[in-house]
C-alpha positions as CSV (number, residue, x, y, z in Angstrom):
1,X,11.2,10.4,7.6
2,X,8.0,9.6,5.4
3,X,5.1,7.5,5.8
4,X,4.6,5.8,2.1
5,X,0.8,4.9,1.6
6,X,0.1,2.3,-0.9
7,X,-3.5,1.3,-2.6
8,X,-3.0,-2.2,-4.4
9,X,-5.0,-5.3,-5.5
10,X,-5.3,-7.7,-3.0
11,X,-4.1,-10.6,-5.3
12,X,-0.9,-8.9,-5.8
13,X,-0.2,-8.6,-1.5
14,X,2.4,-11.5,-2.1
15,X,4.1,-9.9,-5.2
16,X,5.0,-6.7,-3.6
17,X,6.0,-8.3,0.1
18,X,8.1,-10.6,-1.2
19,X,9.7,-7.3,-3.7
20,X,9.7,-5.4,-0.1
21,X,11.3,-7.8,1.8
22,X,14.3,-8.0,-1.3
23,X,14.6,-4.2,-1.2
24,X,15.2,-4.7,2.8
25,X,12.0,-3.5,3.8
26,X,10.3,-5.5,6.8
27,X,8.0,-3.6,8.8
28,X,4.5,-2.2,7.5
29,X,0.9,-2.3,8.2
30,X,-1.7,-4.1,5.5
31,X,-5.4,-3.1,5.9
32,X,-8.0,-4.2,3.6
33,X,-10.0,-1.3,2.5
34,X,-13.0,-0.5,-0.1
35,X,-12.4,2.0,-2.7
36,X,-12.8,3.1,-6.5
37,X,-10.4,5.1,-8.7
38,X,-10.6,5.0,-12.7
39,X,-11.9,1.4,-12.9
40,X,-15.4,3.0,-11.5
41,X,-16.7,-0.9,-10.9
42,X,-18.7,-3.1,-12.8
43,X,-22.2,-4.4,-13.1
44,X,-23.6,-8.0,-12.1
45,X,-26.6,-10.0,-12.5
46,X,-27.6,-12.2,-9.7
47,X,-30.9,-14.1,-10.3
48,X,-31.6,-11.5,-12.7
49,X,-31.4,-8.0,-10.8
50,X,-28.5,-5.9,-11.9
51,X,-26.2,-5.1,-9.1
52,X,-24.0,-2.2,-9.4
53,X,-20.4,-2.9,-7.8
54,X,-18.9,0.5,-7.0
55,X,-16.4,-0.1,-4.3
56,X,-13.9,-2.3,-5.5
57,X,-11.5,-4.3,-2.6
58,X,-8.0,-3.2,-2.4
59,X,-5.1,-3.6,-0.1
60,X,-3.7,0.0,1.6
61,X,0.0,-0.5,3.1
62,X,1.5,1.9,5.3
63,X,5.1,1.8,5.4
64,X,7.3,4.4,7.7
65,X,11.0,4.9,6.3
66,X,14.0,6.9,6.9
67,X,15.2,8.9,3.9
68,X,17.5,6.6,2.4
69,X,14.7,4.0,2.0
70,X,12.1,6.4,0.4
71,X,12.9,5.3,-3.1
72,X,14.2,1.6,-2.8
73,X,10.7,1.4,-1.3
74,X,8.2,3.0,-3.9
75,X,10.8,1.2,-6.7
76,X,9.7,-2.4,-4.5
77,X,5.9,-1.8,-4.7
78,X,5.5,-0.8,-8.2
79,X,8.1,-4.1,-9.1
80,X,5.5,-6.4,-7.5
81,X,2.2,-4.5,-7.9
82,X,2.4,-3.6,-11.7
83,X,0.6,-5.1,-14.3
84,X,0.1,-2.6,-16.4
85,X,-3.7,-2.7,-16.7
86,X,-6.0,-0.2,-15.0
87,X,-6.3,-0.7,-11.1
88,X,-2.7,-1.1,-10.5
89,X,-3.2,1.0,-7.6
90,X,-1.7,4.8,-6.3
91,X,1.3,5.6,-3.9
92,X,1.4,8.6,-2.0
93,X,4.3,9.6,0.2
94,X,3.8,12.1,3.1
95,X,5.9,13.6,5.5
96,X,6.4,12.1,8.8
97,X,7.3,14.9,11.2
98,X,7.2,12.4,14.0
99,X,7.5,8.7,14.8
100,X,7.8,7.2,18.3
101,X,8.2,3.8,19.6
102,X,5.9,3.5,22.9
103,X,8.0,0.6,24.5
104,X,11.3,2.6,25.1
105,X,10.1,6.0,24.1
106,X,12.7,6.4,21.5
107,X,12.3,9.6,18.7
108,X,12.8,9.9,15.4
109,X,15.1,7.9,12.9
110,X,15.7,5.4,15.6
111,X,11.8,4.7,16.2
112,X,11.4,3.9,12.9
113,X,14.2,1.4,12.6
């Protein structure tokens, strides 16, 4: 099992669902979150004071998968969050030693679904 963290724009949320939801992937968690990678911001000038935007807004999904869907899913995300242009985002993948599902206490491969 793996847990699959993804940072992305936000604009491209729909892009990548609908590219997960092809690749037979249903279940994840979206959070919007702050954050800065290579793009390091931008400067603005509201009513003439220069504001420095550091943290950018991104979208971070969480997705938990069985083996077989480790790479059908990482191939989904990049399909519908690539533009080619700096700020595409990251994906990370991590082992998931353990997954249970709280309403009938099932382990493992099965929890996950």
């Amino acid at each position: 099992m793996k847990l699959i963290i993804a940072m992305i724009q936000p604009h491209k949320l729909p892009d990548v669902k609908k590219a997960l939801f092809e690749a037979g992937v249903h279940k994840m968690t979206v959070t919007n979150v702050l954050g800065c990678g290579q793009q390091r911001g931008y400067s603005e000038t509201y009513r003439g004071v220069v504001h420095e935007v550091n943290l950018l807004k991104k979208v971070r999904l969480e997705i938990g998968v069985n083996k077989d869907f480790v790479e059908p899913t990482i191939k989904a995300i990049i399909k519908g969050a690539k533009s080619g242009n700096i700020g595409d985002g990251k994906i990370f993948v991590l082992d998931l030693p353990r997954c249970i599902r709280i309403r009938t206490e099932e382990e493992g491969i099965e929890a996950i679904g």
